[in-house]
C-alpha positions in Angstrom: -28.2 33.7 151.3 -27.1 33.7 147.8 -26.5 37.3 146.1 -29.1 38.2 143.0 -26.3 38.9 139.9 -29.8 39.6 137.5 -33.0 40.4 138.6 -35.8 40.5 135.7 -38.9 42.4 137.2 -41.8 41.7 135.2 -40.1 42.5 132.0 -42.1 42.5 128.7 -41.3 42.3 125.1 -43.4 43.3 122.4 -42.7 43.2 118.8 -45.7 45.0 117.4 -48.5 42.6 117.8 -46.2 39.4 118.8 -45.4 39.1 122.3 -42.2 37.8 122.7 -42.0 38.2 126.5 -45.0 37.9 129.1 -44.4 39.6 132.5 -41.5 37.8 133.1 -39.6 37.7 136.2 -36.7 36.3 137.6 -33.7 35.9 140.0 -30.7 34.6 138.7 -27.8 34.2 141.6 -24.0 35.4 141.8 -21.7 33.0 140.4 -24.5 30.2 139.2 -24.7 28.5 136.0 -28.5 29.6 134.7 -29.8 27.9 131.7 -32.7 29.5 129.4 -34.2 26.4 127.8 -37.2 26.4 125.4 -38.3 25.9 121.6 -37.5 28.3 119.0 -39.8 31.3 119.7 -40.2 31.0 123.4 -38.7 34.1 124.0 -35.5 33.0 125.6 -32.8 34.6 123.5 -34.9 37.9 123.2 -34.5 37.8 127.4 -31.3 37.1 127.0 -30.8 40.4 124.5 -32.2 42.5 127.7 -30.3 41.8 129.6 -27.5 42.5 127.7 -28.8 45.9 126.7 -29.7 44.7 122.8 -33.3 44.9 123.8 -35.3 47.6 125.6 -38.0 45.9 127.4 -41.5 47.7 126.4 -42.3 47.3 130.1 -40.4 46.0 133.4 -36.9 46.3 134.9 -33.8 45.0 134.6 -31.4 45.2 137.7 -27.4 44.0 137.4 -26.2 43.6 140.9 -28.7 45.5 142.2 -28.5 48.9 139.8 -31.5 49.3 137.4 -29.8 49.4 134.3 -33.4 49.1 132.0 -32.0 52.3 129.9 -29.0 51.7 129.9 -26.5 50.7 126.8 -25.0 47.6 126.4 -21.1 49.1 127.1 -22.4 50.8 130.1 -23.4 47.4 131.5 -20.5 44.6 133.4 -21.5 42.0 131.0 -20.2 40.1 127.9 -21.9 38.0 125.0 -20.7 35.0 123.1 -22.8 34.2 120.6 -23.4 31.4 118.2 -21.8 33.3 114.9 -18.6 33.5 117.2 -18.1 37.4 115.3 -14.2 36.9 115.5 -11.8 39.1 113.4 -11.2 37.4 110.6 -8.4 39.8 109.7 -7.1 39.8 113.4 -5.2 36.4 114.7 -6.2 34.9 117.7 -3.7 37.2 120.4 -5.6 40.4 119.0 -8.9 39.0 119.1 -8.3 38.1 122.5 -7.2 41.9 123.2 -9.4 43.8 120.9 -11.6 45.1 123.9 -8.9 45.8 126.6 -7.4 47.4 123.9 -10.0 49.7 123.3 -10.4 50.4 126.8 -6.8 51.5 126.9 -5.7 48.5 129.2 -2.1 48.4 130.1 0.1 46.9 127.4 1.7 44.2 130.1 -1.3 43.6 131.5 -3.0 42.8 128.5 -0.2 40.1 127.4 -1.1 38.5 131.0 -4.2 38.5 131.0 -4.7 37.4 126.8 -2.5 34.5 127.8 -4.2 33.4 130.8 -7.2 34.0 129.3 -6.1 31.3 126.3 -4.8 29.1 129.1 -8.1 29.1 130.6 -9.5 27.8 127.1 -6.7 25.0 126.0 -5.5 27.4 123.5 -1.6 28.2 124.6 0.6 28.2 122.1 -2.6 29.5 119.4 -2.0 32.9 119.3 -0.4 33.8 116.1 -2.9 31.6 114.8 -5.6 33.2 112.3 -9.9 32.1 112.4 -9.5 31.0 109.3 -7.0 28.0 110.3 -8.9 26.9 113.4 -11.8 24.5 113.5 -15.2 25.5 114.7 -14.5 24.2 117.8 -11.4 26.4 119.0 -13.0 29.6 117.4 -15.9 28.9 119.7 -12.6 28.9 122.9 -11.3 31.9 121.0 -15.1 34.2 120.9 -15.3 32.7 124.5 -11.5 34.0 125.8 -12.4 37.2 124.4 -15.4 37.8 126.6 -13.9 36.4 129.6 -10.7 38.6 129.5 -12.9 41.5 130.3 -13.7 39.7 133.7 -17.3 40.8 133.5 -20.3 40.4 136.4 -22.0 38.7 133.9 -21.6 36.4 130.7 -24.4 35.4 128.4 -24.0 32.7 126.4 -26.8 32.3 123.0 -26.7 28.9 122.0 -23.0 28.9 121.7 -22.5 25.4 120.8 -24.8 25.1 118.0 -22.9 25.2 114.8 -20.6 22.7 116.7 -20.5 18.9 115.8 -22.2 16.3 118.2 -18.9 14.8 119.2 -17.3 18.3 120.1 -20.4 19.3 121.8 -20.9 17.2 124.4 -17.0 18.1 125.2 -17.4 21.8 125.3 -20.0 21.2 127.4 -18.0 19.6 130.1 -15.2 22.7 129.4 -18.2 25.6 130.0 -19.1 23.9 133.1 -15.2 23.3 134.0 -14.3 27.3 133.0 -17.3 28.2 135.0 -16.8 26.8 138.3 -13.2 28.0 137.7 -13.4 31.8 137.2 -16.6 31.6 139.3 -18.7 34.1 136.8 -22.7 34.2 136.6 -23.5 32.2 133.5 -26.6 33.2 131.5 -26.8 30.3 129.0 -29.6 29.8 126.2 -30.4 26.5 124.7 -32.9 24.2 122.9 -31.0 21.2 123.9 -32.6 19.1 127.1 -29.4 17.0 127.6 -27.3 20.5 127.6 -29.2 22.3 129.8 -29.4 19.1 132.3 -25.5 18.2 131.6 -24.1 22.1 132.5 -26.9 24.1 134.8 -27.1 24.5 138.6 -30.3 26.0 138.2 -32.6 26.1 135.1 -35.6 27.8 133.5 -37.9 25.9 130.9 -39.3 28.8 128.7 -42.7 28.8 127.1 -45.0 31.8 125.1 -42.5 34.2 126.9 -43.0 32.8 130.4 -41.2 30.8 132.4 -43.0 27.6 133.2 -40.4 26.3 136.0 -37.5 27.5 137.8 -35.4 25.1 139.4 -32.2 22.5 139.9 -32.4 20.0 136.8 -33.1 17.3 139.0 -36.2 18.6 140.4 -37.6 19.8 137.0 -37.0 16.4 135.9 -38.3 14.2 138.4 -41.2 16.9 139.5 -42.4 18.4 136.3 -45.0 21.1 137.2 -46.7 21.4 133.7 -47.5 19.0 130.7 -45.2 20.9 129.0 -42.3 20.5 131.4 -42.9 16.6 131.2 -42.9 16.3 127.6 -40.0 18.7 126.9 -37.4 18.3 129.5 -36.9 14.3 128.8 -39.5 11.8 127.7 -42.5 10.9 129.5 -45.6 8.8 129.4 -48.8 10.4 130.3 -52.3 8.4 131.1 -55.6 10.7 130.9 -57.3 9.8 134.8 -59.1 11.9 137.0 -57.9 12.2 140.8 -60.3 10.5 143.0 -58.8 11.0 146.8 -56.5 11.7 148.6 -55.2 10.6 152.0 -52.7 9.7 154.7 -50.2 11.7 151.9 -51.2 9.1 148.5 -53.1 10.5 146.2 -55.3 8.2 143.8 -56.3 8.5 140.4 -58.5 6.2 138.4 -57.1 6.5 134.7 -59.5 6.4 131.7 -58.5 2.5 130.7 -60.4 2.0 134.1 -56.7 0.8 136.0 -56.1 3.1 139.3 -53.0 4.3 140.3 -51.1 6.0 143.6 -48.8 8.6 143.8 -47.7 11.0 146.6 -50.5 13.9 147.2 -47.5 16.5 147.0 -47.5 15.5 143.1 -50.6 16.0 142.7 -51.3 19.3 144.5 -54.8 19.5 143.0 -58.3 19.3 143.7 -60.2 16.0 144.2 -62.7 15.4 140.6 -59.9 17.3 138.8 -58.8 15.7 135.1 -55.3 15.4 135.6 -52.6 13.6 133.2 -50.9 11.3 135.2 -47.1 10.7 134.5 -43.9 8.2 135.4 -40.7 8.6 133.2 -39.8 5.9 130.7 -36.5 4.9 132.5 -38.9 4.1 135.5 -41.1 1.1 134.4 -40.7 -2.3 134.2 -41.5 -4.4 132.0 -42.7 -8.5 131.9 -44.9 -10.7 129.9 -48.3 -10.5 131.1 -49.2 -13.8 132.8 -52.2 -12.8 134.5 -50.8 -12.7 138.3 -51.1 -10.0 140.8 -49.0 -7.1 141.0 -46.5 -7.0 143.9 -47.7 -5.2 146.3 -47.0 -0.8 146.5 -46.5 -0.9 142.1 -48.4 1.0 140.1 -49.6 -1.5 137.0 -51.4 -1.7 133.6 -51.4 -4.0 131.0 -51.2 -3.6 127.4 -49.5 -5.1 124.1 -46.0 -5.1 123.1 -45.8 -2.7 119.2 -42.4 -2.4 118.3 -39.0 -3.0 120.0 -35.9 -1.6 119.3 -32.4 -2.5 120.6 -29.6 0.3 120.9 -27.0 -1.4 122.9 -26.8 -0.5 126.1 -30.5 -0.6 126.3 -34.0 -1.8 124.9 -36.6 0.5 124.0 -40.3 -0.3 123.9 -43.8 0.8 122.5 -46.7 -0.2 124.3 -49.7 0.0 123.2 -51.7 0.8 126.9 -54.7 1.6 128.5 -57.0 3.2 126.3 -55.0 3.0 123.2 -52.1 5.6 124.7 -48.7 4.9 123.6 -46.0 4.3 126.1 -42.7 4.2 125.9 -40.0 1.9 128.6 -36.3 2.2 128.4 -34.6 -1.0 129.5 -31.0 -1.3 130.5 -29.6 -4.3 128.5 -28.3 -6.1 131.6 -29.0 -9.7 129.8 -30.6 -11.1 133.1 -33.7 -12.1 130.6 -34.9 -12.6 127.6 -36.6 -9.4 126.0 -40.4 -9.6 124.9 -41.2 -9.3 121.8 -43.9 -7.3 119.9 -47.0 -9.0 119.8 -47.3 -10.0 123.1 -49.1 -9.2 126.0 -47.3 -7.6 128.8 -47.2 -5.9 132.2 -46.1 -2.3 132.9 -45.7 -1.5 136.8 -43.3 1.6 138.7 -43.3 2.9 141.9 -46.0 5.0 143.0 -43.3 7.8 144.2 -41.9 8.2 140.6 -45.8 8.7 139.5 -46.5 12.4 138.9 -49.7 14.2 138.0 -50.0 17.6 136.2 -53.2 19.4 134.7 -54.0 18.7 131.0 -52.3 21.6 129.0 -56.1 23.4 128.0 -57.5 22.8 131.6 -53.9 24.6 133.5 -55.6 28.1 133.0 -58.8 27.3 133.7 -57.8 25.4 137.0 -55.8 28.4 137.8 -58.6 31.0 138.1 -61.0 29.0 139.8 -58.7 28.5 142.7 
């Protein structure tokens, strides 16, 4: 069983009448990558602030390895922050940044020349450390501000949106080099985001923030393919949801007759709800296929509806679609340009159809609380 590195108790944030945090609560394991994901103003970097001590919590506890440390300031906790501004020296070059803090703890001169330099080895930045901020792209001060909180060797390292002043190219690099430094010196990473493909590309596990709560908890895969909320769905990826109502279930398939009148399957375990419940019923844009319509039966198992062909776009590698479907909702189908066919074109009729297993159901975002209490 895995060790619990940060334990958030049913921790609350208020900001006079704003509620930044809502009786949250979390585990987040020893030596995991843990992304905080959300929009701006869901509360995730004001979590992340309490647990680094910047933030009291108005109510709730925060445990570090087991020790309450609620009350306590942020040098009395084992942790270290990289934040977005970097906050480097700008008058120190990159060696004494590096050192600044075992400096001031009075670390052993030869220890601190080993353990700045593999510190900056750790980072791709040997042979860097005369150099000053100023003479260093965005990119290697963001190595330098994160060398200088690993050096300390904390429990604990929380990362606030580190990457975002960086360029698109340079991002999607770093990423690769968090996850790489990661696994390597085998710290708990706290890591706060607003970016899907970031949170997917570096986290073991994840949390998808909402209103100060955590609507999901869980490996990216499974938040992806088994959103639990609308919200989830719509946020974490693309997806296309139909307006149905679920009408049975048995033998495990669970069926739901959608407003346009079509019906469609999908396991009962994605739709753990009750029979006459409105639900939204979902399935990925990467998962449908689609065909001109030509008035023939579906192949037996698909889900299928009809509808017309609005706009196409081609981006290389794949085609993307907007259908106009059942009830006038919009859907969207990504199709890998394999050039086995010829692509429809808007205007036409066609034929959506996906698995029923790749079909999920969650409650319409007003109805979630209201479902909720009566059960």
């Amino acid at each position: 069983m895995q060790e619990v590195d940060v334990r958030l108790d049913r921790v609350t944030k208020d900001f006079g009448e704003t509620v930044a945090v809502d009786d949250l609560s979390l585990d987040i394991h020893e030596g995991e990558f843990f992304s905080m994901l959300g929009p701006s103003g869901c509360g995730k970097t004001t979590t992340l602030r309490m647990i680094g001590g910047f933030e009291e919590p108005t109510r709730g506890t925060v445990y570090l390895g087991g020790r309450d440390v609620t009350n306590l300031p942020p040098y009395r906790r084992d942790v270290n922050t990289v934040f977005q501004s970097y906050a480097l020296f700008p008058h120190l070059n990159v060696f004494e940044n590096v050192a600044f803090g075992l400096r001031r703890k009075k670390v052993d001169k030869r220890d601190i020349d080993r353990r700045v330099r593999e510190a900056l080895e750790l980072v791709d930045l040997r042979g860097f450390e005369t150099r000053k901020p100023s003479q260093m792209s965005g990119g290697q001060q963001q190595r330098v501000a994160l060398a200088r909180a690993l050096v300390n060797r904390p429990k604990v390292l929380l990362l606030d949106e580190p990457l975002g002043a960086v360029d698109l190219k340079l991002r999607k690099q770093m990423q690769l080099e968090l996850k790489r430094i990661q696994e390597e010196v085998g710290i708990t990473f706290i890591y706060v985001t607003h970016d899907q493909e970031e949170a997917m590309t570096m986290s073991d596990r994840l949390a998808v923030m909402r209103h100060g709560r955590a609507e999901q908890v869980g490996v990216p895969e499974d938040v992806y393919e088994n959103p639990q909320t609308e919200f989830v769905a719509t946020f974490l990826g693309a997806s296309n949801l139909l307006d149905g109502e679920l009408k049975e279930e048995r033998d495990g398939i669970s069926t739901v007759l959608l407003s346009g009148g079509d019906v469609v399957r999908l396991p009962s375990s994605r739709a753990p709800f009750r029979v006459g419940s409105a639900v939204r019923v979902g399935v990925r844009p990467e998962k449908i296929q689609i065909e001109a319509d030509e008035g023939g039966e579906p192949p037996m198992g698909l889900n299928r509806v009809r509808g017309l062909l609005r706009m196409s776009t081609y981006i290389g590698v794949s085609h993307q679609y907007k259908v106009e479907g059942p009830g006038g909702a919009e859907l969207t189908v990504w199709v890998q340009n394999l050039g086995a066919r010829p692509a429809p074109r808007p205007g036409e009729r066609v034929v959506l159809s996906w698995r029923p297993e790749h079909t999920f159901a969650v409650l319409p975002q007003g109805y979630a609380a209201e479902e909720e209490e009566a059960v």
